[in-house]
C-alpha positions as CSV (number, residue, x, y, z in Angstrom):
1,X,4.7,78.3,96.5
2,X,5.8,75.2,95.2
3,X,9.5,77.0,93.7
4,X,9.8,78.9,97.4
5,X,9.6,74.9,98.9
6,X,11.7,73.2,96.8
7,X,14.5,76.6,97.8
8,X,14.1,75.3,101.3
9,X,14.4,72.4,101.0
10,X,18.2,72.7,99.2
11,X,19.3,75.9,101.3
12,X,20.8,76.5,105.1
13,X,18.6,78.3,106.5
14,X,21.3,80.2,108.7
15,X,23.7,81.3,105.6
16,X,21.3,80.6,102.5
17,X,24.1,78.6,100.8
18,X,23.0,75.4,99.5
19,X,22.8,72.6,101.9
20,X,24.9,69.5,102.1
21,X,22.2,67.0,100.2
22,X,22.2,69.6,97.7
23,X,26.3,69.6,97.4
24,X,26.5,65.9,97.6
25,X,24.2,65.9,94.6
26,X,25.5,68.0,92.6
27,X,28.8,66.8,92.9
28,X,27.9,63.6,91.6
29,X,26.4,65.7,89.0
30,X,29.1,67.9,88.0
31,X,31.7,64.5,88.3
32,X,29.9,62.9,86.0
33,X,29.4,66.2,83.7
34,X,33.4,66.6,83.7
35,X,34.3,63.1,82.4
36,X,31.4,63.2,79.7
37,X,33.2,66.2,78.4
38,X,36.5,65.9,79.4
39,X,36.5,68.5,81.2
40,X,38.7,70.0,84.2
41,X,36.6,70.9,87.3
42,X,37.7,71.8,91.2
43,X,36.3,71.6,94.5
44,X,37.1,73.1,97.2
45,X,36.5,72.2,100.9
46,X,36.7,74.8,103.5
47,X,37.0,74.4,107.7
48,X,37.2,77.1,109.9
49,X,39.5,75.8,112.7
50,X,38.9,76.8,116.0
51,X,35.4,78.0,115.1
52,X,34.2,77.1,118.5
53,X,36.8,79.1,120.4
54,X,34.7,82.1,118.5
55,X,31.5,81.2,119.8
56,X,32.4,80.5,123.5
57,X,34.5,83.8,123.2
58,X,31.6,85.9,121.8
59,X,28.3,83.8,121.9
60,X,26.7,82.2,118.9
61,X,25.1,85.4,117.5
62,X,28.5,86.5,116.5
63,X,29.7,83.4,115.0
64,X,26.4,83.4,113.0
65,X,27.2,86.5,111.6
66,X,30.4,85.3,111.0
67,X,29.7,82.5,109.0
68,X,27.3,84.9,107.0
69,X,29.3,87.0,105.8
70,X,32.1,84.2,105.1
71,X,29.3,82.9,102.8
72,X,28.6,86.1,101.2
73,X,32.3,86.7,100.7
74,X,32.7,83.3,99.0
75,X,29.6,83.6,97.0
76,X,30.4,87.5,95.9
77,X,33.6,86.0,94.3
78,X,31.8,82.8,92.6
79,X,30.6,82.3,89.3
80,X,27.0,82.2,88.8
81,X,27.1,78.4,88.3
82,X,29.6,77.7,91.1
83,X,28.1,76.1,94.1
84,X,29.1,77.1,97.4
85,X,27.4,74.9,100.1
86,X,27.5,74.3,104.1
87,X,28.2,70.7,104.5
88,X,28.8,70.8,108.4
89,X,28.4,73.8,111.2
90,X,31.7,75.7,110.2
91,X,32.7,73.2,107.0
92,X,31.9,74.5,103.4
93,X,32.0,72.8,100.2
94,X,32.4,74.3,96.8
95,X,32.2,73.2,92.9
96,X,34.0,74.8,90.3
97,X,32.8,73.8,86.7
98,X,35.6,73.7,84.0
99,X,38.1,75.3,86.4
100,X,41.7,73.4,87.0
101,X,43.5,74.3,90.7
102,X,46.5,73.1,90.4
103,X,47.6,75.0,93.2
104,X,45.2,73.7,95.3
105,X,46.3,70.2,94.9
106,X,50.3,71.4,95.6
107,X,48.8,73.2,98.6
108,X,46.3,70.6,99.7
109,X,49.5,68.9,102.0
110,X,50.1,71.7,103.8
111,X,46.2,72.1,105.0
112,X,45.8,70.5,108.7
113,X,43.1,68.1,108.9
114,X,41.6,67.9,112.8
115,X,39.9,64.4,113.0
């Protein structure tokens, strides 16, 4: 009982990725890890833009089901101990212990940021 409360408590309960306090903590965590060790590691922030064009166009339910299966998608090609979290309605947050993205940083200009 006590396990299946502390798994609420760091899961969305709509996708069952790990929740923002969750990613925020272990983030610190995993920061802190990778200059200990001298290690590389990544993270990776994800927004769907125009996310609620989806759910006026086809109601809530669907855009639940779409951020689902975006979840299981991301998590099917993780690591075991990568963390893939929800830190907003359609944002997503993921660690990547001892992995360098390079790319991601070249690319990380060309990503439009709606404030």
């Amino acid at each position: 009982m006590r396990a299946q409360k502390y798994e609420e408590s760091i899961r969305d309960d709509l996708t069952e990725a790990y929740n923002r306090r969750f990613f925020r903590l272990t983030l610190t965590h995993e920061l802190a890890f990778a200059s200990r060790h001298k290690l590389p590691t990544s993270v990776a922030l994800i927004d769907l833009d125009h996310f609620k064009q989806t759910n006026d166009r086809f109601g809530h339910a669907a855009g639940d089901r779409v951020l689902c299966a975006l979840v299981g998608k991301i998590i099917e090609g993780s690591r075991t101990d990568d963390v893939v979290a929800r830190i907003g309605g359609e944002e997503f947050g993921l660690t990547f212990r001892g992995a360098q993205c390079r790319s991601g940083i070249r690319c990380s200009g060309a990503l439009k940021r709606n404030d």
